[in-house]
C-alpha atoms as one frame of an Amber mdcrd trajectory, in Angstrom:
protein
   0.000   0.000   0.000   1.431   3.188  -0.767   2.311   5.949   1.365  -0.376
   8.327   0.117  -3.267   5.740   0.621  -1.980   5.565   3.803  -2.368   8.954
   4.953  -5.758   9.148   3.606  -7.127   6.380   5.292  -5.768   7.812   8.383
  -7.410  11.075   7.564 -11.051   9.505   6.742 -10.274   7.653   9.825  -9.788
  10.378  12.129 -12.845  12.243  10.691 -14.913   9.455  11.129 -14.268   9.818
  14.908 -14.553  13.331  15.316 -18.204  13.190  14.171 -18.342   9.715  16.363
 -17.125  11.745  19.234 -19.479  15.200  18.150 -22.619  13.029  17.457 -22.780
  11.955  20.910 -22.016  15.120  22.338 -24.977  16.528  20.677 -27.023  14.222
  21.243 -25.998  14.154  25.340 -26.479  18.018  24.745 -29.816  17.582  23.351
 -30.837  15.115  25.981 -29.596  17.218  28.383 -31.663  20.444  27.540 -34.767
  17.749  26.918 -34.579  16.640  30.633 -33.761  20.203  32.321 -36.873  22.011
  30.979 -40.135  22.596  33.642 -43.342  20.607  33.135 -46.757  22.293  34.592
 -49.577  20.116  34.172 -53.187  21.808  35.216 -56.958  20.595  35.375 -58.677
  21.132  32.126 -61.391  23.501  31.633 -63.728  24.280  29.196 -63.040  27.119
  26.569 -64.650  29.964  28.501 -62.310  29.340  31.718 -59.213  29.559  29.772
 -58.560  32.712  30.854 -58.431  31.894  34.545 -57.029  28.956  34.326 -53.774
  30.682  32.482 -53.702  33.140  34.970 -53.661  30.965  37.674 -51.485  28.599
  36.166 -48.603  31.229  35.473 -49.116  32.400  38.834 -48.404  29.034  40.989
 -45.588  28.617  38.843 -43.725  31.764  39.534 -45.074  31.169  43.024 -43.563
  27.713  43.716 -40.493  28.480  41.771 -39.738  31.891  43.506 -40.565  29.662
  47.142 -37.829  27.261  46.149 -35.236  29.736  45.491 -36.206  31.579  48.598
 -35.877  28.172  50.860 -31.842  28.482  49.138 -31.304  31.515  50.822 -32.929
  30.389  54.271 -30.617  27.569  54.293 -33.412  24.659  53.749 -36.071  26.735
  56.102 -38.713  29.060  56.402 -39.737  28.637  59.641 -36.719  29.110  62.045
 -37.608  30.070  65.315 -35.879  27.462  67.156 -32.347  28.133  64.913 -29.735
  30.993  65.573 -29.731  33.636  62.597 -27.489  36.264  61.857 -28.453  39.498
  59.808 -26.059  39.699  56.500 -27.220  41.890  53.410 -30.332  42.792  55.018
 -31.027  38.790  55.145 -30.993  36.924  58.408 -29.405  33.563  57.621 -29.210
  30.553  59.109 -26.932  28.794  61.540 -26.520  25.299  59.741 -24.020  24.087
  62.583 -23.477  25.953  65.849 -20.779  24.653  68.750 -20.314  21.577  67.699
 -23.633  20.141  66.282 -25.242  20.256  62.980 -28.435  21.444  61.721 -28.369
  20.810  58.507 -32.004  19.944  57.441 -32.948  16.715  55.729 -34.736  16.241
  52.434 -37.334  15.283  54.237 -37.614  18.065  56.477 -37.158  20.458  53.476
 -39.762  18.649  51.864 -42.376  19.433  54.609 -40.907  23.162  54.783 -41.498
  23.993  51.122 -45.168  22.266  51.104 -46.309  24.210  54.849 -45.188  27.538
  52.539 -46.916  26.802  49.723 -50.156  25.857  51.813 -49.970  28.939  53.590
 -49.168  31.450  51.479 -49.755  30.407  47.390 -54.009  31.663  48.075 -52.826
  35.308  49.256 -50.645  35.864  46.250 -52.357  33.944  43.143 -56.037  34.973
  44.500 -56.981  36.660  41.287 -60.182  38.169  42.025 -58.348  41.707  42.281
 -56.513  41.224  38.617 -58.277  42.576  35.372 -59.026  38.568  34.565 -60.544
  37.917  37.615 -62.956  41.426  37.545 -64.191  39.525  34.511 -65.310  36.729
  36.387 -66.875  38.766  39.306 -67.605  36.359  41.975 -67.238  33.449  39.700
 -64.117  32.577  41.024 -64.184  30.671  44.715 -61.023  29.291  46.441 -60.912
  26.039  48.817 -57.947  25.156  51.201 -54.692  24.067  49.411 -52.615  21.215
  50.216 -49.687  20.193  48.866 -47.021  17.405  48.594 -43.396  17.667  47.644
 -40.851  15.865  46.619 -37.083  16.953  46.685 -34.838  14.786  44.311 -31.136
  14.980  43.324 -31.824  16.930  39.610 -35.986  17.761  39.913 -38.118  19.291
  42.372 -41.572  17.945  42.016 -44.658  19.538  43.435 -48.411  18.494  43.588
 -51.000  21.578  44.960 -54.228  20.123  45.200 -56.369  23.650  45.414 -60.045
  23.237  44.547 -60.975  26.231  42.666 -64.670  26.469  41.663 -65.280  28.729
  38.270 -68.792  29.897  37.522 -69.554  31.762  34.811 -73.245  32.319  33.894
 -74.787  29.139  33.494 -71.319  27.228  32.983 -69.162  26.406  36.009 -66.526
  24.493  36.282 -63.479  23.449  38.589 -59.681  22.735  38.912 -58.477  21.245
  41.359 -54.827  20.154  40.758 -51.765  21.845  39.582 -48.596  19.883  39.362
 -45.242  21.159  38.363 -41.862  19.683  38.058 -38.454  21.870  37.690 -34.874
  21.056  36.997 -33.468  21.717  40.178 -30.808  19.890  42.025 -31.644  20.645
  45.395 -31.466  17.561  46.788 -28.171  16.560  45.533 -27.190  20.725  47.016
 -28.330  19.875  50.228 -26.459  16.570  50.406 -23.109  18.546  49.214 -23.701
  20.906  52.343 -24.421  17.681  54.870 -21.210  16.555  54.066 -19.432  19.803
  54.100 -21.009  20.795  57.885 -19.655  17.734  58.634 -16.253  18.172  57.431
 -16.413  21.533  58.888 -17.479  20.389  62.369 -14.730  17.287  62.711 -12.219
  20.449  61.747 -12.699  22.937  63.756 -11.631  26.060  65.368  -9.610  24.877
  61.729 -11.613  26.131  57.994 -10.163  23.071  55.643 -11.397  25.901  52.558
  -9.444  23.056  50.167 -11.338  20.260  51.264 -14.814  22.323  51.080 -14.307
  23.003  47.722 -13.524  19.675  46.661 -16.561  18.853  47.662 -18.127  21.145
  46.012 -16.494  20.866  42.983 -16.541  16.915  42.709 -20.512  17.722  42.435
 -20.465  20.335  40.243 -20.846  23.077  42.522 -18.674  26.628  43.908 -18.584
  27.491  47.431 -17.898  31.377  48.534 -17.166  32.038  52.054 -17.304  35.149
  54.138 -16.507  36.414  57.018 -19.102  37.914  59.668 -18.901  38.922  63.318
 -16.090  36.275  63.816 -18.207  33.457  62.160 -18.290  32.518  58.287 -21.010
  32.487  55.996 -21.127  29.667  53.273 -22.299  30.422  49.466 -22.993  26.911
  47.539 -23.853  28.143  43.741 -25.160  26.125  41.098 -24.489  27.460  38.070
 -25.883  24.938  35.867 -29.500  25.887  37.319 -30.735  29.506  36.537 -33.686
  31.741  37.054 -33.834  34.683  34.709 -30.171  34.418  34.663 -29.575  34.081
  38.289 -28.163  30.533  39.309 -29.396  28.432  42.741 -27.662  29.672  45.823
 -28.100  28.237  48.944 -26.691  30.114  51.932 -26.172  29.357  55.376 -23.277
  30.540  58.326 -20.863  28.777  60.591 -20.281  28.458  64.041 -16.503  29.349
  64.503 -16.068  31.795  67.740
């Protein structure tokens, strides 16, 4: 075989595996962006209750999403009365281990947080009756008591509100009473990153091991920032691969180290 045939073999050869090689990339891309987006499912209505439905259905959404951002920057909780705080950008944060024990919450418990917020709180900012779409409906629109269930997992936060909502218009009425919503969050897998690193952190101390946080962090995926506050340390965990209108997943919480 000669020399040139050689040599372009070895080229045909070595394209063949670059498109091997960008084939699957693309197509773990593609799967990738597939599996990341949000999924809302809501009760059907008939054509007239559109409207409402939309409305309401945009409005649990931002709603649930906003509530799981927000339980980031509480550290895993919204109701902290028992748990030492500490006032930092106008925020009070949350102690996540204090002397030498750890409060670090567990999926579970974040799980029951997110769904007690939701319960309380999604009827006194999606009641529509004051918006232009629910003047429409005039008293057509009647709330019942929302529950909720939640479930916390290592790349999705998945949320069920069961909220009977009774729709009357004229003649017609109508109802919805579920709303379920899934989004690409990694939450769970976040709050297992920060388990282990209050752990680390507590076998360590009065000593900050700042090399062995961030390989942690980093062998998930994730950045830590740390900073310094009245002689204790507050902890940043960003996800950058998760992002709501440009602003990634932070979950904050501080450090016992006076």
């Amino acid at each position: 075989m000669k020399r040139g045939q050689i040599t372009v073999y070895m080229i045909v050869g070595v394209v063949i595996l670059i498109l091997v090689v960008l084939l699957f990339y693309f197509r773990g891309s593609l799967l990738r962006e597939v599996s990341s987006e949000k999924q809302i499912e809501i009760s059907s209505v008939p054509e007239q209750f559109t409207e409402v439905q939309e409305e309401i259905k945009a409005c649990t959404d931002k709603f649930v999403l906003d509530s799981i951002y927000t339980l980031g920057v509480y550290g895993g909780y919204f109701y902290r009365d028992n748990l030492n705080k500490i006032e930092y950008l106008g925020v009070n944060l949350t102690y996540l281990h204090y002397g030498k024990k750890s409060y670090t919450p567990s999926v579970t418990a974040m799980e029951q947080e997110l769904s007690r917020f939701i319960n309380e709180n999604l009827l006194f900012n999606c009641n529509i009756n004051s918006t232009n779409v629910g003047v429409n409906y005039g008293k057509g629109v009647n709330y019942g008591k929302i529950t909720s269930q939640v479930d916390i997992k290592d790349s999705s936060v998945i949320v069920s509100v069961n909220w009977p909502i009774q729709l009357k218009k004229g003649s017609l009425t109508s109802e919805i009473d579920k709303i379920s919503l899934s989004y690409p969050s990694r939450l769970g897998k976040i709050r297992n990153v920060v388990d282990l690193i209050v752990k680390q952190q507590i076998r360590d101390k009065p000593q900050l091991c700042l090399t062995c946080m961030s390989r942690i962090a980093a062998d998930n995926n994730l950045f830590v920032n740390t900073y310094n506050q009245d002689g204790d340390v507050i902890f940043l965990v960003i996800d950058m691969s998760e992002q709501k209108d440009s602003e990634a997943y932070k979950f904050w919480y501080v450090g016992d180290y006076q």
